[in-house]
MMTF fields as JSON, N, C-alpha, C and O atoms, coordinates in Angstrom:
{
  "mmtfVersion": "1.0.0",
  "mmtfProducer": "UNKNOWN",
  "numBonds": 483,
  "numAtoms": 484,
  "numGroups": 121,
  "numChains": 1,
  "numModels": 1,
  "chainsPerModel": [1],
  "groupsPerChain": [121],
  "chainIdList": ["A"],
  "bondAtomList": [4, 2, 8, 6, 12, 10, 16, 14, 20, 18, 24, 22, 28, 26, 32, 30, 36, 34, 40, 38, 44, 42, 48, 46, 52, 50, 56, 54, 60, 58, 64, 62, 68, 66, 72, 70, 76, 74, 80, 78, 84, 82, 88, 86, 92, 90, 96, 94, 100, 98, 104, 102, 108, 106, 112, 110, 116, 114, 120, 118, 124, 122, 128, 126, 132, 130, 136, 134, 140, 138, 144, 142, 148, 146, 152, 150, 156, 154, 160, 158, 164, 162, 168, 166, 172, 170, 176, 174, 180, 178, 184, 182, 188, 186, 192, 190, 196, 194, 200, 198, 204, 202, 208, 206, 212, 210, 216, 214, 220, 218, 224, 222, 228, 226, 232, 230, 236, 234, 240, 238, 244, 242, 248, 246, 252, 250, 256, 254, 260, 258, 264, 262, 268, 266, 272, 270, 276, 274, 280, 278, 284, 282, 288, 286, 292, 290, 296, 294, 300, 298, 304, 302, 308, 306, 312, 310, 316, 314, 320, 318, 324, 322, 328, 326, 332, 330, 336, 334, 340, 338, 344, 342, 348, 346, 352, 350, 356, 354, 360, 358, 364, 362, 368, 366, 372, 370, 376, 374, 380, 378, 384, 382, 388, 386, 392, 390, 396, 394, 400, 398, 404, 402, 408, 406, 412, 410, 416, 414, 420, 418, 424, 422, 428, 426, 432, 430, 436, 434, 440, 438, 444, 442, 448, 446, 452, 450, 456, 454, 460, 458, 464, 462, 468, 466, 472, 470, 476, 474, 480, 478],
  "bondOrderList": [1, 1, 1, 1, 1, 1, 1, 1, 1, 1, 1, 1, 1, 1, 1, 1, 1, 1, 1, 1, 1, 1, 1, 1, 1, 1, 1, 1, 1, 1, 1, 1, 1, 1, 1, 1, 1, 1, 1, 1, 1, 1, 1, 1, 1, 1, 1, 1, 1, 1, 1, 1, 1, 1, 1, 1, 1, 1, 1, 1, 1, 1, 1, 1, 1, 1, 1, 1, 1, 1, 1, 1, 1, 1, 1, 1, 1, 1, 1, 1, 1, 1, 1, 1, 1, 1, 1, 1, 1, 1, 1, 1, 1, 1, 1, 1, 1, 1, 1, 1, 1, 1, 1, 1, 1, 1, 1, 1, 1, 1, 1, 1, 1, 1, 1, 1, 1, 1, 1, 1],
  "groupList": [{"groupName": "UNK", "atomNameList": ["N", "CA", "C", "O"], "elementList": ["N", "C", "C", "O"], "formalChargeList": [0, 0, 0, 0], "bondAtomList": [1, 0, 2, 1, 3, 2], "bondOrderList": [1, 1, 2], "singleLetterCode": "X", "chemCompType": "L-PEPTIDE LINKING"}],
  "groupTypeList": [0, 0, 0, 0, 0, 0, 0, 0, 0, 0, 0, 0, 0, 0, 0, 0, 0, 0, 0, 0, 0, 0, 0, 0, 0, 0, 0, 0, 0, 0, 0, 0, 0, 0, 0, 0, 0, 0, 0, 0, 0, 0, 0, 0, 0, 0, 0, 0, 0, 0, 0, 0, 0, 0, 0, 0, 0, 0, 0, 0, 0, 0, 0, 0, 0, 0, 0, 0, 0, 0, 0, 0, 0, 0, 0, 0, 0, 0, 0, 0, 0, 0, 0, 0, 0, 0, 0, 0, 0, 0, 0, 0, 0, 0, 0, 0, 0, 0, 0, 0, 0, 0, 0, 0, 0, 0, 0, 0, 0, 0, 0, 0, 0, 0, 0, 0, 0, 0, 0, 0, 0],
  "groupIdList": [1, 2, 3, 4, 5, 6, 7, 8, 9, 10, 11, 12, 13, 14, 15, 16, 17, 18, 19, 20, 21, 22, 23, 24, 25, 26, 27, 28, 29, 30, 31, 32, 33, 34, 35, 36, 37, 38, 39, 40, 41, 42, 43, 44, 45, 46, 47, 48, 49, 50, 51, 52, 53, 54, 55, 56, 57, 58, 59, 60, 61, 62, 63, 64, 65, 66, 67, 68, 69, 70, 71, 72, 73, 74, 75, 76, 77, 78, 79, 80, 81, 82, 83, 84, 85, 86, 87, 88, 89, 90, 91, 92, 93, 94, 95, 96, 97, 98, 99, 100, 101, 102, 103, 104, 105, 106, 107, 108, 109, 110, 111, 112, 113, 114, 115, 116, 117, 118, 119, 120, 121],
  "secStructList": [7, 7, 6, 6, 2, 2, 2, 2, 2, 2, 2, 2, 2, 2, 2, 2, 2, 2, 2, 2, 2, 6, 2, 2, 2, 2, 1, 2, 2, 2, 2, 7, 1, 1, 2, 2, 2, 2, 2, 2, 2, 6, 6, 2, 2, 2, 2, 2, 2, 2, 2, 2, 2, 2, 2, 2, 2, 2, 2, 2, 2, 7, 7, 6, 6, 6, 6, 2, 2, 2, 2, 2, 2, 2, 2, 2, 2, 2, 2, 2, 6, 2, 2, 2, 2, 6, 2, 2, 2, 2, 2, 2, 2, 6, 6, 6, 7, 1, 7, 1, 1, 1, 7, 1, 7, 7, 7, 2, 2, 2, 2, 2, 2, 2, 6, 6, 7, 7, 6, 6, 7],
  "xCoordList": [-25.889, -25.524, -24.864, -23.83, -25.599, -24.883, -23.641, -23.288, -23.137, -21.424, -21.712, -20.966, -23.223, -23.297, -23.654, -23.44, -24.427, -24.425, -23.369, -23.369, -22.392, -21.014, -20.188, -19.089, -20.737, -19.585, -20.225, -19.358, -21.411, -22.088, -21.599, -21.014, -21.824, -21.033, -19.628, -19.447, -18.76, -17.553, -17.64, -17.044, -18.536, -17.983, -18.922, -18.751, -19.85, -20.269, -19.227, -18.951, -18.504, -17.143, -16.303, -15.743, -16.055, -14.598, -14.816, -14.058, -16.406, -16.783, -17.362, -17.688, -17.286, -17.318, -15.631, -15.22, -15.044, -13.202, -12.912, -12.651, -13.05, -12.854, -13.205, -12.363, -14.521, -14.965, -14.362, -14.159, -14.21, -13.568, -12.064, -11.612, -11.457, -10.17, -10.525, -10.311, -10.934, -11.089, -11.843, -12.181, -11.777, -12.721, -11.405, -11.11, -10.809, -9.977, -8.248, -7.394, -8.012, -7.56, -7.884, -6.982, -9.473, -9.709, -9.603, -9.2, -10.115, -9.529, -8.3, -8.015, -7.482, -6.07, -5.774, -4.625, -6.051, -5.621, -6.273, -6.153, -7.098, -8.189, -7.078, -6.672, -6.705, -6.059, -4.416, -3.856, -3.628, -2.666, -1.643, -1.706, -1.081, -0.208, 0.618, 0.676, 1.111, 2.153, 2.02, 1.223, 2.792, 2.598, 2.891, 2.412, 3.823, 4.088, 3.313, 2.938, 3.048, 1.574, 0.205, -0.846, 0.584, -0.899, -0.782, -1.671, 0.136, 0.408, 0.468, 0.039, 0.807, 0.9, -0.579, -0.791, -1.499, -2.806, -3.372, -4.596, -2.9, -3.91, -3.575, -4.147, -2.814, -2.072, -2.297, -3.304, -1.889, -1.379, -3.185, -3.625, -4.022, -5.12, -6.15, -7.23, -6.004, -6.89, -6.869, -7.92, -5.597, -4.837, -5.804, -6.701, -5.168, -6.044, -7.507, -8.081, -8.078, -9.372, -10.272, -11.482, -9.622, -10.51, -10.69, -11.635, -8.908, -8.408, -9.84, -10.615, -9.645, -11.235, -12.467, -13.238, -12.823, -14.071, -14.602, -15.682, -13.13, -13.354, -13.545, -14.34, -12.609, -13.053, -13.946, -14.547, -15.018, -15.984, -16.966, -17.466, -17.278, -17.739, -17.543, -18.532, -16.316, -16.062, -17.039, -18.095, -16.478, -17.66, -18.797, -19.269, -19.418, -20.567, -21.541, -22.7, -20.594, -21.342, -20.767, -21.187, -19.643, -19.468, -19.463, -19.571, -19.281, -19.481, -18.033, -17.411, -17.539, -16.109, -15.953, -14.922, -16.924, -16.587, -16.68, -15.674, -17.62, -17.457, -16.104, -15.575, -15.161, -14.014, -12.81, -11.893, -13.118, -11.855, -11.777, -10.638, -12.693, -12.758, -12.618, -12.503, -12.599, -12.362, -10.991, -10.384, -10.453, -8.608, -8.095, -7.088, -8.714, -7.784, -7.822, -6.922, -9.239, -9.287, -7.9, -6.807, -8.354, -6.892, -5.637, -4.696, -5.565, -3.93, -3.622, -2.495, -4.555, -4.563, -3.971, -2.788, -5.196, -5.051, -3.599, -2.768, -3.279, -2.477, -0.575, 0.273, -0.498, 0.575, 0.739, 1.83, -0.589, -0.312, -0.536, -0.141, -1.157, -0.971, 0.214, 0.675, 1.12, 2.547, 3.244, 3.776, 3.394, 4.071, 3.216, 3.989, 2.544, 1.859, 2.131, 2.579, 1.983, 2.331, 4.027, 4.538, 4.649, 6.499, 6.772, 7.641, 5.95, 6.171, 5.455, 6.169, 4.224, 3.825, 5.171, 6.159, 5.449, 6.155, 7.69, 8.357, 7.679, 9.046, 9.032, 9.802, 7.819, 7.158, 7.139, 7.52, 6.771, 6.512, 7.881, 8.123, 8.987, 9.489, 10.565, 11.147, 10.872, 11.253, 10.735, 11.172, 9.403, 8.954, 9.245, 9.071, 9.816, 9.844, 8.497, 8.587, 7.256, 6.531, 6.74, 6.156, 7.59, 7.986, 8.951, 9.808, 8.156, 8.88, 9.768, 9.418, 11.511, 12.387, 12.851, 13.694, 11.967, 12.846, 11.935, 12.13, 10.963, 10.187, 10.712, 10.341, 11.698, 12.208, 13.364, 14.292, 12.97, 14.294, 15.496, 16.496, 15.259, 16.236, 15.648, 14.567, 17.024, 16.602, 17.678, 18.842, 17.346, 18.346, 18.222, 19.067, 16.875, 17.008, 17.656, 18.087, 17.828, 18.715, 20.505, 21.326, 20.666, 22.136, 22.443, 23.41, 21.167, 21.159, 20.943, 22.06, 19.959, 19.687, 20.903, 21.216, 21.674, 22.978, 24.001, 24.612, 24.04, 25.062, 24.521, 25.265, 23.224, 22.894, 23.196, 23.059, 23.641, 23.558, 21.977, 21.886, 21.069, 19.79, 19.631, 19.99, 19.207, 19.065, 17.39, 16.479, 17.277, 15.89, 15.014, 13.827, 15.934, 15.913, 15.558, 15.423, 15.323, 15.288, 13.867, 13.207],
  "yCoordList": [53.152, 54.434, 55.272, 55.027, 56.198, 57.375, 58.368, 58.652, 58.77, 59.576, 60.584, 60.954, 61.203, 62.294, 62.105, 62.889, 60.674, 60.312, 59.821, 59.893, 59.306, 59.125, 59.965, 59.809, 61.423, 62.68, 63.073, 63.158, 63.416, 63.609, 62.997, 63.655, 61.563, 61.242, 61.345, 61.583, 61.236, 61.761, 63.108, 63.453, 63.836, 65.739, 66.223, 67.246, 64.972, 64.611, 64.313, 65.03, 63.158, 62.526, 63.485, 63.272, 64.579, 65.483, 67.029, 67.752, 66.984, 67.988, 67.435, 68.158, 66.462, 66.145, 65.663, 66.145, 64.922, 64.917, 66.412, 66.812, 67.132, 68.661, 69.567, 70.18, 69.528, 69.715, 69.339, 70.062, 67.915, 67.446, 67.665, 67.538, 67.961, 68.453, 69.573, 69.232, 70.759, 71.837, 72.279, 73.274, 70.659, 70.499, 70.206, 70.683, 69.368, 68.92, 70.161, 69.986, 71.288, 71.909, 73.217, 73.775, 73.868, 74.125, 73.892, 74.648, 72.468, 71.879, 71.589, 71.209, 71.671, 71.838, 72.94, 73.01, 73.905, 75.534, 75.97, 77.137, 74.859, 75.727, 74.938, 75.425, 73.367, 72.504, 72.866, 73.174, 72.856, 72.72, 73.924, 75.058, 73.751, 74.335, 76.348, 77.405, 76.03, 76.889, 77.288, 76.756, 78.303, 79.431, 78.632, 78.818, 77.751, 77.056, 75.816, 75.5, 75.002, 73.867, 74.436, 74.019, 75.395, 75.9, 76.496, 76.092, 77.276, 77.66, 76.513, 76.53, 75.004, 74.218, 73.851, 73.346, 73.845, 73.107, 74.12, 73.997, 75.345, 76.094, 76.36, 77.274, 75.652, 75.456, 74.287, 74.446, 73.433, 72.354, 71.917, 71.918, 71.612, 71.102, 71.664, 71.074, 73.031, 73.912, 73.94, 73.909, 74.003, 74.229, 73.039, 73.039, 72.048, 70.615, 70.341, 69.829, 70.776, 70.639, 71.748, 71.599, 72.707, 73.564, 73.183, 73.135, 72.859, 72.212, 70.873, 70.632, 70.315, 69.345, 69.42, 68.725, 71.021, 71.225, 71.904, 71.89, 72.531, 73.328, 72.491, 72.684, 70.661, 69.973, 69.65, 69.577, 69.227, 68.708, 69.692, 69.253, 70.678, 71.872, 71.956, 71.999, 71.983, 72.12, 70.08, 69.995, 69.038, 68.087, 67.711, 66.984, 68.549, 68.854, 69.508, 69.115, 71.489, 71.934, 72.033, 72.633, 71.22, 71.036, 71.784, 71.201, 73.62, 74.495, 74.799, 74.783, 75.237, 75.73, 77.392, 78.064, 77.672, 79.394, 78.948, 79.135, 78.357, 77.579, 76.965, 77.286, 76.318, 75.15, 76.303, 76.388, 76.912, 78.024, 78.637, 78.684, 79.324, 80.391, 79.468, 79.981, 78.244, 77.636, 76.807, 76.637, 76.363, 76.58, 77.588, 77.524, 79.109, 80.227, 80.192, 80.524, 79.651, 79.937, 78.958, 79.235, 77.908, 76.741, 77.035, 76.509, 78.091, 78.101, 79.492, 79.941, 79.945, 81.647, 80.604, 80.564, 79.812, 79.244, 78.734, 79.074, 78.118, 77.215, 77.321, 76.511, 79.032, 79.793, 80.738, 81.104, 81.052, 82.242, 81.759, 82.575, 80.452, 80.148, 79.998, 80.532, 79.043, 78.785, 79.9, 79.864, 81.063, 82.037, 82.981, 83.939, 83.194, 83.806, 83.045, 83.595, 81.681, 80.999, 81.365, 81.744, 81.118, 81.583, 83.037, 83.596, 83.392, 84.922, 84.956, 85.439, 84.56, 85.158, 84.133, 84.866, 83.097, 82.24, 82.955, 83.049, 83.294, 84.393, 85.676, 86.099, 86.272, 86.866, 86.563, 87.368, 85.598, 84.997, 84.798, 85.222, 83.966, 84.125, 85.099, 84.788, 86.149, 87.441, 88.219, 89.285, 87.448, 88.663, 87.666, 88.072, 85.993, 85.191, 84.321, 83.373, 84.567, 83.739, 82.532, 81.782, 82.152, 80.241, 80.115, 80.818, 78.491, 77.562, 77.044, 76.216, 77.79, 77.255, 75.684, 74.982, 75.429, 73.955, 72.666, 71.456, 73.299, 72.475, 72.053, 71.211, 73.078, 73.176, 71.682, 71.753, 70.541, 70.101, 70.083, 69.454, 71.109, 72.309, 73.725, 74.274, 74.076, 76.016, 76.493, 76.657, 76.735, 77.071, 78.772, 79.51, 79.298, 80.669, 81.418, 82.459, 81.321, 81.889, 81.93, 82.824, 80.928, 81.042, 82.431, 83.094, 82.327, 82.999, 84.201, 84.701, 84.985, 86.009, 86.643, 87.823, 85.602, 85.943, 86.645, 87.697, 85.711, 86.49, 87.677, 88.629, 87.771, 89.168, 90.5, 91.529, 90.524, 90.817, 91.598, 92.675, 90.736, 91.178, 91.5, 90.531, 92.56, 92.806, 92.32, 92.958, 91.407, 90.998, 92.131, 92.293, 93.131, 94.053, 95.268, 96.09, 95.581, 96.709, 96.972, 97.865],
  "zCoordList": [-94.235, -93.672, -94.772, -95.393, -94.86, -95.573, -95.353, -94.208, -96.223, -96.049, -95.163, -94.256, -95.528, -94.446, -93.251, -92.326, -93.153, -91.732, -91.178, -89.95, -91.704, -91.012, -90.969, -90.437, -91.748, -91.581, -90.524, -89.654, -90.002, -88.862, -87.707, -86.848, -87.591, -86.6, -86.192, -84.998, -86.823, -86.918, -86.219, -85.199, -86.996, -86.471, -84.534, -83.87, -84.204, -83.063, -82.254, -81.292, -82.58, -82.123, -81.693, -80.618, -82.314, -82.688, -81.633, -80.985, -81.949, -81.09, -79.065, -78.124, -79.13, -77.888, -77.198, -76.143, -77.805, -77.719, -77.207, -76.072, -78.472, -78.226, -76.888, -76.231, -76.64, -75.814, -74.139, -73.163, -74.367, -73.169, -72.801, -71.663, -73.746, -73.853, -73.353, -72.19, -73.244, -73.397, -71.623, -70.983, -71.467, -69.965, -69.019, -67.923, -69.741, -68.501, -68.598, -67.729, -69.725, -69.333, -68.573, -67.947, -68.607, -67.276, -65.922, -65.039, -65.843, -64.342, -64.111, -62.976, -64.908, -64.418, -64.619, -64.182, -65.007, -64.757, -63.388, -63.013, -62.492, -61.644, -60.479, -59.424, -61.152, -59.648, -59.81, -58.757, -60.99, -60.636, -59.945, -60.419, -59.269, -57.704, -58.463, -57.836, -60.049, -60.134, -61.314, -62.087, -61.643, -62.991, -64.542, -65.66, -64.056, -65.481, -65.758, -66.888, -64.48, -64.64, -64.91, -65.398, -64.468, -64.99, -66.783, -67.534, -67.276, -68.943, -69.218, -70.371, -68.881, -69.6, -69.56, -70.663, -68.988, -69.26, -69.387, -69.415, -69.504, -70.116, -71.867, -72.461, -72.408, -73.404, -74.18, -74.869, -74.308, -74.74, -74.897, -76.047, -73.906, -74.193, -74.277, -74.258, -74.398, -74.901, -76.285, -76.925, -76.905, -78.746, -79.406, -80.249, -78.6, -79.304, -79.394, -80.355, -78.194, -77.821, -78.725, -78.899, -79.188, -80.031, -81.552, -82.339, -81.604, -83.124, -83.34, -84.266, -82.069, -82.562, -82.66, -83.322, -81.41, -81.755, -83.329, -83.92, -83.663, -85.371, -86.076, -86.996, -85.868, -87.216, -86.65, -87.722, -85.623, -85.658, -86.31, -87.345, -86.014, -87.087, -88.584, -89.316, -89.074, -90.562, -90.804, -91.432, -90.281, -90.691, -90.946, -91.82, -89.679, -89.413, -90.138, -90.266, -91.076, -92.019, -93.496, -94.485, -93.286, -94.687, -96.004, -97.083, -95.829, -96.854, -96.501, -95.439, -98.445, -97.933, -97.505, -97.476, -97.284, -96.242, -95.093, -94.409, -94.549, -92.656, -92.937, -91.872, -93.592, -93.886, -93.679, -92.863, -94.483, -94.521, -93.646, -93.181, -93.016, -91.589, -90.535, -89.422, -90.596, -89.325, -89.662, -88.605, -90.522, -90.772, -90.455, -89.75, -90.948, -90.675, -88.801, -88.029, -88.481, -86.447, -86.197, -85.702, -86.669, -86.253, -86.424, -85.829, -87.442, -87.574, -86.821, -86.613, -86.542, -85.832, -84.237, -83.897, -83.428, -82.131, -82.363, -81.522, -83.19, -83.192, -83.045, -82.671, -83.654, -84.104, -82.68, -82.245, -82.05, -81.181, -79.74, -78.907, -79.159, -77.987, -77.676, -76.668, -78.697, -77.765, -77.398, -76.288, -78.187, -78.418, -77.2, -77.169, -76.573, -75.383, -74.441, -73.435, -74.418, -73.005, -72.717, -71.663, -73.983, -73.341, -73.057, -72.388, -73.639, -73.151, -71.756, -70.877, -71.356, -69.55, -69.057, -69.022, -68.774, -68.808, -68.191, -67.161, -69.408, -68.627, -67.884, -67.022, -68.502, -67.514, -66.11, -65.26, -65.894, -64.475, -63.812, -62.682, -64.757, -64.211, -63.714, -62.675, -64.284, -64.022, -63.171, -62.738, -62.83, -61.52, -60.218, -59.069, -60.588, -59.376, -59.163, -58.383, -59.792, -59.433, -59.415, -58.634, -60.257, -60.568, -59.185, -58.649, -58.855, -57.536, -58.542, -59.383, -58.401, -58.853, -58.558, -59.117, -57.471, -56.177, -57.182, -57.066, -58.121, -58.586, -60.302, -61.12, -60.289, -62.471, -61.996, -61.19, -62.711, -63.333, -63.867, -63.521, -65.078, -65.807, -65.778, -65.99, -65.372, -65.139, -66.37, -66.005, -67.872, -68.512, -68.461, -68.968, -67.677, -67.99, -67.069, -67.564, -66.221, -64.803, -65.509, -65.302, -66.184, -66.408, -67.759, -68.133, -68.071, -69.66, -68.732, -68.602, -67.949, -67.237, -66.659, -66.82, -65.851, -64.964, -65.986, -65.8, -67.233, -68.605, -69.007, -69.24, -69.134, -69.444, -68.816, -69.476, -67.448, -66.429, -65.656, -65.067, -65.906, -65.991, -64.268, -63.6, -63.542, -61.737, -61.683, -62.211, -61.134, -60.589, -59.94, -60.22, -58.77, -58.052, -58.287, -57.381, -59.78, -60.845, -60.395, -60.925]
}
């Protein structure tokens, strides 16, 4: 077996992982109940699941302009999902959509109350 047939398989591997990642945080953005279970799977296994479908791609074609443009996608996905999910996040919860009866820790309500932020506004 050749390097490129085992870089092939590999970037097969990476792009089906990927893929399925990318499967099962849809269906939990479609099943789960609330605003923050849902940013979290629309997050967390979307970031990863792409991060694998790009290396299965950069393996797959192996030129460094496909290599580079698909690092710059990874570090673009990678830098700006988290930073959008905390922002709707608080979003959400400032308008109340979040089932507070469901947070373990609520550190933002205490930080809101100091601000003197009016929900009511």
């Amino acid at each position: 077996m050749t390097w490129s047939a085992v870089l092939d398989v590999a970037g097969a591997v990476c792009l089906l992982l990927g893929a399925f990642l990318c499967l099962a945080g849809a269906v939990g953005l479609l099943r789960f109940p609330d605003t923050l279970s849902r940013l979290h799977a629309a997050t967390k296994p979307q970031t990863l699941g792409l991060i694998l479908v790009l290396t299965g791609l950069a393996l797959t074609l192996r030129t460094w302009a496909a290599v580079t443009t698909l690092v710059l996608l990874a570090a673009t996905q990678f830098f700006t999902s988290p930073v959008s999910a905390h922002l709707v996040g608080r979003g959400a919860y400032r308008n109340r959509c979040v089932d507070t009866d469901t947070l373990e820790v609520d550190e933002l309500s205490d930080a809101l109350d100091r601000s003197g932020w009016d929900p009511t506004r």
